[in-house]
C-alpha positions in Angstrom: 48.9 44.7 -6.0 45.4 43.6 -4.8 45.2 42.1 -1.6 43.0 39.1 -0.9 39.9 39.4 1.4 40.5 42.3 2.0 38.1 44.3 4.4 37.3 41.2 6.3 38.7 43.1 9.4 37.1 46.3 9.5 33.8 43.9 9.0 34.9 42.0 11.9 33.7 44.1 14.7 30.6 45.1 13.2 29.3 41.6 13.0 30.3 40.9 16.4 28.5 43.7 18.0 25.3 42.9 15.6 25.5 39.9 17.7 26.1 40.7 20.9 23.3 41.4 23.3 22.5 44.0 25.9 20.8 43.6 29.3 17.5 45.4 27.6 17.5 43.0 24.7 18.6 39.7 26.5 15.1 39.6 27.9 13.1 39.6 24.6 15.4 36.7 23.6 15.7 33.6 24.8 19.0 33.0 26.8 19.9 30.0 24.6 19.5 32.3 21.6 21.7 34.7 23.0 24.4 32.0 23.2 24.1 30.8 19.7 24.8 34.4 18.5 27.2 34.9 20.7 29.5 31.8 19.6 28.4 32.5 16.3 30.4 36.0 16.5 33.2 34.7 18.3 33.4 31.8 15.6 33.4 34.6 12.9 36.0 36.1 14.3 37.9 33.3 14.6 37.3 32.5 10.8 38.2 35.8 9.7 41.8 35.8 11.8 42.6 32.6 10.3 41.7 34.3 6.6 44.4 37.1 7.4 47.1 34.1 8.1 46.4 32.3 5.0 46.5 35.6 3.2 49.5 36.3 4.8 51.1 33.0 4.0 50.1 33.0 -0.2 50.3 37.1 -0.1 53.9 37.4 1.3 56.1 35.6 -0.8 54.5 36.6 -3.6 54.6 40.2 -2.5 58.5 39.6 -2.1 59.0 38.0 -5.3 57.3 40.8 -7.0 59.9 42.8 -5.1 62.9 40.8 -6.4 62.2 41.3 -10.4 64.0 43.9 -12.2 62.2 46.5 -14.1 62.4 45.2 -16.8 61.4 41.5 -15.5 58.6 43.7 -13.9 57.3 45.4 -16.9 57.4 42.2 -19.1 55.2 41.0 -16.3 52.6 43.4 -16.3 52.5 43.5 -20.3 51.7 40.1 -20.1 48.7 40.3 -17.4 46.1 41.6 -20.1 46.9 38.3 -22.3 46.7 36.4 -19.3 43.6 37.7 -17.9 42.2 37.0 -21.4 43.4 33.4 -21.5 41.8 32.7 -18.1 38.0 34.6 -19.5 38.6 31.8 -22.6 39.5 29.0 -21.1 36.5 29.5 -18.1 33.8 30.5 -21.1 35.3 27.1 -23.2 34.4 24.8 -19.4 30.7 26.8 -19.2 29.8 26.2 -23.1 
């Protein structure tokens, strides 16, 4: 099963350290620069946390549902997600036309 956002994470501490500043640098940019970055990568990784907990919350029960359903209730289930996925393209191409 796909996972929702996932990668967010591994991203996380790249764009933090994009925007965090060393001594050399902090002199070419304006202290009050600095800060903005700097809150702007701690806000990021605030925003990305709080993406794992929602994932979390819709992810797990569905996860353990999934987990529930005989093979056979499991098998009918993936049949069906072709005709699904092809009801959903119809339905979204009928709202754009």
């Amino acid at each position: 099963m796909p996972t929702f956002g996932g990668g967010y994470a591994r991203e996380a501490g790249s764009a933090a350290s994009s925007f965090s500043s060393s001594p050399s640098s902090a002199a070419a940019v304006p202290e009050s620069r600095v800060r903005v970055r700097q809150d702007a990568a701690a806000t990021t990784e605030q925003a990305l946390a709080e993406d794992e907990g929602i994932e979390d919350a819709w992810d797990g029960p569905i996860r353990n549902g999934l987990a529930g359903l005989s093979d056979e209730e499991a098998a009918a289930l993936a049949a069906a997600a072709e005709a699904l996925q092809a009801l959903n393209a119809r339905l979204r191409s009928d709202q754009t036309a």
